[in-house]
Backbone as CSV, one residue per row, in Angstrom:
resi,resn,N_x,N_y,N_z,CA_x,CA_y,CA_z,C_x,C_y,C_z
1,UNK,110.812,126.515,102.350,109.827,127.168,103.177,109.896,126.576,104.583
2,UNK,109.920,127.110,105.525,110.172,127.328,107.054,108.391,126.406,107.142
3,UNK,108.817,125.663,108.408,107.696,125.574,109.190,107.366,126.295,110.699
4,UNK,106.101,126.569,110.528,105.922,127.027,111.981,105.894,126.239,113.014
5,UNK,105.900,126.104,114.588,105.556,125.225,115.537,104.887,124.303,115.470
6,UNK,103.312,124.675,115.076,102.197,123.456,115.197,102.763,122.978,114.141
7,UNK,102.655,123.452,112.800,103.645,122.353,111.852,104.584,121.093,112.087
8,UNK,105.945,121.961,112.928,106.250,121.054,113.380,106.273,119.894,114.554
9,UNK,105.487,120.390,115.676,104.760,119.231,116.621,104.149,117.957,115.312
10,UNK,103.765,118.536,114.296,102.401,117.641,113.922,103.428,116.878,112.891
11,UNK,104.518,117.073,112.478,105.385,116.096,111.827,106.295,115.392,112.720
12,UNK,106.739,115.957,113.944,107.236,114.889,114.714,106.195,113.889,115.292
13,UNK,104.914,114.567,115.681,104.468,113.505,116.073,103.695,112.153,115.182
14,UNK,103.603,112.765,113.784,103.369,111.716,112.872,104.389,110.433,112.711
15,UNK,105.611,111.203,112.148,106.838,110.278,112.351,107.095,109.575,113.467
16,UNK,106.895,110.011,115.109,106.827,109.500,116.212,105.661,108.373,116.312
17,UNK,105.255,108.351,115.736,103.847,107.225,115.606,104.314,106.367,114.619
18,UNK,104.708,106.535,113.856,105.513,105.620,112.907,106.777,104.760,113.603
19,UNK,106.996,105.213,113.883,108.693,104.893,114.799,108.150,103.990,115.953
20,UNK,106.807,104.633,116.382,106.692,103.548,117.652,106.344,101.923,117.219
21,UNK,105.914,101.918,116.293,105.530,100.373,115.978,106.586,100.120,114.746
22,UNK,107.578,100.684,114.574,108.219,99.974,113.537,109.374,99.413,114.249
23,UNK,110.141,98.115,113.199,111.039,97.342,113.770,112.224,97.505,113.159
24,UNK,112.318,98.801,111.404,113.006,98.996,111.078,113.728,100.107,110.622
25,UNK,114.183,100.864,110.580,114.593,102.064,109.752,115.927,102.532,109.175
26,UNK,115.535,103.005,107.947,116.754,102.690,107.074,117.327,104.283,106.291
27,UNK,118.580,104.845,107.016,118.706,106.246,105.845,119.480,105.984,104.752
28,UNK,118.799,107.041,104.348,119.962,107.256,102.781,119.533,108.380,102.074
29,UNK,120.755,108.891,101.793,121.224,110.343,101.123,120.715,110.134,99.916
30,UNK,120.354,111.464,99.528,119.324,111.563,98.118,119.552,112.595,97.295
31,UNK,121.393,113.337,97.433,121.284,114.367,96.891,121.740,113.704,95.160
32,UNK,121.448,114.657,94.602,121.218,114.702,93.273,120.376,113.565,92.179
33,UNK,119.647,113.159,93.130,118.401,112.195,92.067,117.388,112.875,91.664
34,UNK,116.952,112.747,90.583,115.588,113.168,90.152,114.749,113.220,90.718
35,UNK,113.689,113.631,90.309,112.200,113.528,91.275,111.580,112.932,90.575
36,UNK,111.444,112.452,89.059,110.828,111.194,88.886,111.712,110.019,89.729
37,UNK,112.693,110.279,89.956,112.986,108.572,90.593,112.720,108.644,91.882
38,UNK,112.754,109.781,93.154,111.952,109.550,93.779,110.734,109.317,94.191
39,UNK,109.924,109.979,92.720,109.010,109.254,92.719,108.430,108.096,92.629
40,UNK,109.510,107.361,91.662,109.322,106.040,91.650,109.613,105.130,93.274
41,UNK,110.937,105.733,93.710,110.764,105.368,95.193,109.889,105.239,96.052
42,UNK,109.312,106.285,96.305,108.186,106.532,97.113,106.559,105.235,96.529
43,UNK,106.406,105.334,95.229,105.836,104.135,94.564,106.146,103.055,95.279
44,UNK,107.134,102.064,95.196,107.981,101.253,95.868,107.423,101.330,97.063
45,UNK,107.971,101.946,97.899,107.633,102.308,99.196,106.486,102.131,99.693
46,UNK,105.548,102.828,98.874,103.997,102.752,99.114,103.626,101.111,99.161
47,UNK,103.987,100.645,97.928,103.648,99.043,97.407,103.660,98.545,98.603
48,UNK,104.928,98.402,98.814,105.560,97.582,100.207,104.988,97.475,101.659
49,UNK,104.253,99.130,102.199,104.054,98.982,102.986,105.301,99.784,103.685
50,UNK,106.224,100.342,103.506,107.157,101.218,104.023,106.752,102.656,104.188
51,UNK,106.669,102.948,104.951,106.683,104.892,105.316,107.901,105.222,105.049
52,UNK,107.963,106.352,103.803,109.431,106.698,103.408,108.875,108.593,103.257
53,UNK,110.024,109.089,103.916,109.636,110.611,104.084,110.676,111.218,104.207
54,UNK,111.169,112.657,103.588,112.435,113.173,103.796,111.841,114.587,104.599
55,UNK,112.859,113.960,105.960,112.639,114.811,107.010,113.964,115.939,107.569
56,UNK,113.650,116.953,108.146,114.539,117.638,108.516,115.296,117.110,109.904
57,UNK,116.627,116.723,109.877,116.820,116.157,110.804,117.139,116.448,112.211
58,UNK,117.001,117.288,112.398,116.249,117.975,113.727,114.867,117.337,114.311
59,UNK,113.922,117.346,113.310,112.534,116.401,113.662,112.735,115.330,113.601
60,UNK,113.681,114.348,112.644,113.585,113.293,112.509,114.115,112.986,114.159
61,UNK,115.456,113.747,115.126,116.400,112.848,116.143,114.829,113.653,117.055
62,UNK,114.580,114.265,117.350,113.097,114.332,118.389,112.226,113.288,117.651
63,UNK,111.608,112.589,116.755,111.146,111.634,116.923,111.396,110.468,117.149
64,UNK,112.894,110.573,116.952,113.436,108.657,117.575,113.739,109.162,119.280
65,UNK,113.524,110.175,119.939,113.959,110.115,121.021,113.297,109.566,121.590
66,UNK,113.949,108.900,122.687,113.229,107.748,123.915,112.972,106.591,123.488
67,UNK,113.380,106.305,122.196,112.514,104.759,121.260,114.306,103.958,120.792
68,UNK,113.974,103.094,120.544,114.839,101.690,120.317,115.874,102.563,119.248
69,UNK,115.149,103.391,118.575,116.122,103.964,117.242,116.672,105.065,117.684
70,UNK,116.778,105.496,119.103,117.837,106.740,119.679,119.118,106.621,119.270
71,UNK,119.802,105.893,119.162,121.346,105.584,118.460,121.551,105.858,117.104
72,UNK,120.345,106.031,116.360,120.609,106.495,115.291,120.952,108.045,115.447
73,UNK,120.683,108.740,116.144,120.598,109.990,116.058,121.781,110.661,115.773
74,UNK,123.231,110.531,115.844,124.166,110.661,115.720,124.353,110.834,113.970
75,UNK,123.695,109.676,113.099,124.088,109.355,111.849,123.256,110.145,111.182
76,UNK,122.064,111.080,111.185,121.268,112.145,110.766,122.269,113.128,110.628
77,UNK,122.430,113.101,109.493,122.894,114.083,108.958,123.513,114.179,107.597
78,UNK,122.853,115.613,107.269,122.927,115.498,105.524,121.414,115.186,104.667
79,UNK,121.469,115.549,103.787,119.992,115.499,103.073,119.568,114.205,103.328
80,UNK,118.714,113.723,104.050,118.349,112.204,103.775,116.641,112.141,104.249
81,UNK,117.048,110.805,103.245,115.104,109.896,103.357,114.973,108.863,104.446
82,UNK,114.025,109.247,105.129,113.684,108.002,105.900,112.673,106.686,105.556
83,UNK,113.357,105.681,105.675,112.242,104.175,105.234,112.122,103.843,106.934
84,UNK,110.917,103.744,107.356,110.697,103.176,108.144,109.522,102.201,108.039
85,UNK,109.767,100.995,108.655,108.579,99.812,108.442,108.511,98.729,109.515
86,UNK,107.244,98.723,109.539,107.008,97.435,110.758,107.339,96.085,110.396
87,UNK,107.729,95.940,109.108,108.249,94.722,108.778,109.557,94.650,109.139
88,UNK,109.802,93.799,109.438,111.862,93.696,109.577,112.858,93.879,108.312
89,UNK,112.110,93.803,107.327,113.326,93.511,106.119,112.133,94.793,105.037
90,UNK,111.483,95.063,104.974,110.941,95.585,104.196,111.530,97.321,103.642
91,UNK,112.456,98.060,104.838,112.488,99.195,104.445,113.674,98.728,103.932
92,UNK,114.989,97.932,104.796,116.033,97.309,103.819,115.882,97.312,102.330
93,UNK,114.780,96.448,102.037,114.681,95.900,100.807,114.386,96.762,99.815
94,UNK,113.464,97.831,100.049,113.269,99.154,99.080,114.489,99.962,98.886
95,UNK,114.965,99.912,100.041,115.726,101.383,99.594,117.012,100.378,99.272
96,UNK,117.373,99.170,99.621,118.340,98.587,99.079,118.557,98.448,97.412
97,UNK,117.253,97.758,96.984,116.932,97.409,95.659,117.033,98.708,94.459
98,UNK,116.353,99.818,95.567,116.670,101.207,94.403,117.661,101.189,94.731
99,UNK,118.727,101.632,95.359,120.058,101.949,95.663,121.089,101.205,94.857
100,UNK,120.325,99.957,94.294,121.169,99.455,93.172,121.166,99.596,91.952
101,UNK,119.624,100.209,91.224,119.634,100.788,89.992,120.021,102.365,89.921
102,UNK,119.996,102.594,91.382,120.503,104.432,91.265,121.777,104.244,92.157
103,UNK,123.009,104.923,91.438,123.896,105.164,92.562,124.092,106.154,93.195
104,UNK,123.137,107.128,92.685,122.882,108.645,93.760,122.162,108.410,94.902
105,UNK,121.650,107.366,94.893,120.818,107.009,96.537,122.037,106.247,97.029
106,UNK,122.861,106.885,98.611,123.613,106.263,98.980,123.090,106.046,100.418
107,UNK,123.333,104.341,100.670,122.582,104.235,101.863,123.476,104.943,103.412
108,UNK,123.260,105.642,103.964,124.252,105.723,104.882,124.281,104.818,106.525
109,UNK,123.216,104.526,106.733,122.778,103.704,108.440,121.486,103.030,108.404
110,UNK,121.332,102.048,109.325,119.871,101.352,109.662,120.035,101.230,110.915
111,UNK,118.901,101.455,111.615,118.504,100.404,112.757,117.333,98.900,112.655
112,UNK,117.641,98.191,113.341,116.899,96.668,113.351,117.041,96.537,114.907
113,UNK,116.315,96.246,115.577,116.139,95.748,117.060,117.115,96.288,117.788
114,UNK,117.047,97.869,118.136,117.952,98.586,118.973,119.308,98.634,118.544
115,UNK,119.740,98.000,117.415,121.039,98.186,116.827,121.353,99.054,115.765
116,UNK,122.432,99.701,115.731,122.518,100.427,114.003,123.711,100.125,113.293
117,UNK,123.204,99.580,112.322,123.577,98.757,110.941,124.790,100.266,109.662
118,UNK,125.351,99.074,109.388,126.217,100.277,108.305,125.432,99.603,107.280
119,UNK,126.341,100.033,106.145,125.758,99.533,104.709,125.958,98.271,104.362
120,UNK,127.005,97.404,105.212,127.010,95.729,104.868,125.470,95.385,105.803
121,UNK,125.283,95.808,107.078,124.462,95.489,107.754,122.999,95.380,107.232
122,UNK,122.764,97.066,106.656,121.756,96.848,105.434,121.199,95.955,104.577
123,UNK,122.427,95.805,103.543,122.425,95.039,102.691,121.860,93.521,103.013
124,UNK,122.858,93.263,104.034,122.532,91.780,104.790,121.130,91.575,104.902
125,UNK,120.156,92.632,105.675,118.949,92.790,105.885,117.971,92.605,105.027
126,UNK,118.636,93.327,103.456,117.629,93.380,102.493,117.718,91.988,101.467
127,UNK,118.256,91.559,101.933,119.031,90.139,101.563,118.125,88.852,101.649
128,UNK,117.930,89.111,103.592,117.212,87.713,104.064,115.907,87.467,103.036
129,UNK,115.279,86.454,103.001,113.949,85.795,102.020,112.649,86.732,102.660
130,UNK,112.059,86.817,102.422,110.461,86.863,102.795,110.107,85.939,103.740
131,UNK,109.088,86.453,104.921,109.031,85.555,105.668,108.115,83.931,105.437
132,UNK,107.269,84.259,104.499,106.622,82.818,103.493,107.897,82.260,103.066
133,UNK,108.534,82.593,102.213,109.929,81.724,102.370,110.988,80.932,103.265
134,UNK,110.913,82.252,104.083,111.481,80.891,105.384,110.440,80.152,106.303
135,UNK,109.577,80.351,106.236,108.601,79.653,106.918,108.716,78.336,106.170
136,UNK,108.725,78.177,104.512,108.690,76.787,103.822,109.551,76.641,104.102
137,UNK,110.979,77.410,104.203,112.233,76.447,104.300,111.938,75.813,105.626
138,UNK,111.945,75.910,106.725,111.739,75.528,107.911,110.609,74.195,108.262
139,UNK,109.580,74.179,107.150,108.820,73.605,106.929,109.464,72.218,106.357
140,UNK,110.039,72.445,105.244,111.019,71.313,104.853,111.624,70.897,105.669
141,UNK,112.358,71.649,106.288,113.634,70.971,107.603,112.877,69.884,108.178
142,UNK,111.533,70.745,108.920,111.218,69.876,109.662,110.403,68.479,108.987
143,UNK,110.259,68.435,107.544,109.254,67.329,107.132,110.496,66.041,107.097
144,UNK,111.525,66.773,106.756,112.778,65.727,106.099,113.333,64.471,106.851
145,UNK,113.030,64.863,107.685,113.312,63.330,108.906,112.195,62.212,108.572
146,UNK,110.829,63.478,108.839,109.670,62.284,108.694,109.592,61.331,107.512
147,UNK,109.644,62.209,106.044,109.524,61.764,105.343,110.690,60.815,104.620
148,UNK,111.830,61.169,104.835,113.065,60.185,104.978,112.579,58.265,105.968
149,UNK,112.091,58.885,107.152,111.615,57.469,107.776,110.259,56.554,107.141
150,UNK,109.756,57.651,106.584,108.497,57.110,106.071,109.220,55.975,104.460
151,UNK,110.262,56.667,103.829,110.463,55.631,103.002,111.571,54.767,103.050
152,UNK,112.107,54.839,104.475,112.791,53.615,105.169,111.723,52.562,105.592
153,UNK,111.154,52.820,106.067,109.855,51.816,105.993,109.088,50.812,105.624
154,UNK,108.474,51.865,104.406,108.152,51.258,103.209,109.011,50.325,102.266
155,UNK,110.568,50.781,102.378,111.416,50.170,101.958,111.696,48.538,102.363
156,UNK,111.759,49.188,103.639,112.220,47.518,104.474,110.649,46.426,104.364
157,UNK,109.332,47.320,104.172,107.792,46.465,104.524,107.995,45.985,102.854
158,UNK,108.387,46.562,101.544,108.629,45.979,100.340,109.527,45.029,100.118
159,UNK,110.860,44.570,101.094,111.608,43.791,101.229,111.094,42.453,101.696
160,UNK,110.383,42.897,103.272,109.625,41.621,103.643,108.848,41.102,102.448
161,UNK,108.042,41.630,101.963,106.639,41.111,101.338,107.463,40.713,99.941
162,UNK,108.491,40.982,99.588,109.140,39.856,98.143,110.147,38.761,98.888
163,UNK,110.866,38.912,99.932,111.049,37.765,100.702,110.107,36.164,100.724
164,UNK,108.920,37.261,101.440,108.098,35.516,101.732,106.933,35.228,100.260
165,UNK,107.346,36.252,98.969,106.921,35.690,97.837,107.514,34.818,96.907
């Protein structure tokens, strides 16, 4: 079924509102999957915090126009879903993670910070930890000196004190 005009103003500009605050977006081709498993996708999606929508891609390249994800516009094309998310790794990670129990979801492009990503690039993306995760790793880095000196210390102040016993 055809959309009319206001129809479509009112889906580009939804998606265009999406696009403006997101940092990520991720396609991938969806022909021949079920619709329970996109449903389950879209589930996923929801959980996460990802806006995932299969758009006509005509609306989809007018809503990345003028925005960081204009370079994608070239790679629209062919039945595909859009993950877009204000998280950095979050639309990666959905459509990565299904894309590995379904091999009918094939990822085809991403953008991440004005760049567009192939499918290693993706992958890479959906890869990195959670950001609570690297925050502890980083956290460690930085304790490991201290706490390394702290039982050099103690070491050498337990040496003195059986010395002069």
């Amino acid at each position: 079924m055809s959309l009319n005009l206001q129809e479509k103003q009112a889906v580009v500009a939804e998606v265009s509102a999406q696009v403006a605050q997101a940092q990520t977006i991720v396609l991938a081709e969806y022909r021949g999957i079920a619709v329970s498993d996109i449903t389950k996708l879209r589930a996923n999606a929801r959980n996460s915090g990802v806006y995932l929508r299969v758009l006509k891609n005509t609306l989809a390249r007018r809503a990345v126009q003028g925005t960081q994800f204009e370079t994608l516009a070239d790679k629209m094309v062919g039945p595909l879903v859009y993950g877009i998310s204000n998280d950095a790794v979050a639309a990666a990670k959905v459509v990565y993670d299904f894309s590995k129990t379904n091999p009918k979801l094939v990822i085809k492009a991403g953008a991440y910070n004005g760049k567009v990503l192939d499918l290693a690039g993706v992958s890479a993306l959906a890869t990195v930890p959670p950001k609570e995760v690297l925050l502890a790793q980083l956290l460690g880095v930085l304790q490991s000196p201290i706490s390394g000196m702290a039982r050099v210390l103690a070491a050498v102040a337990e040496q003195k004190s059986a010395a002069t016993a």
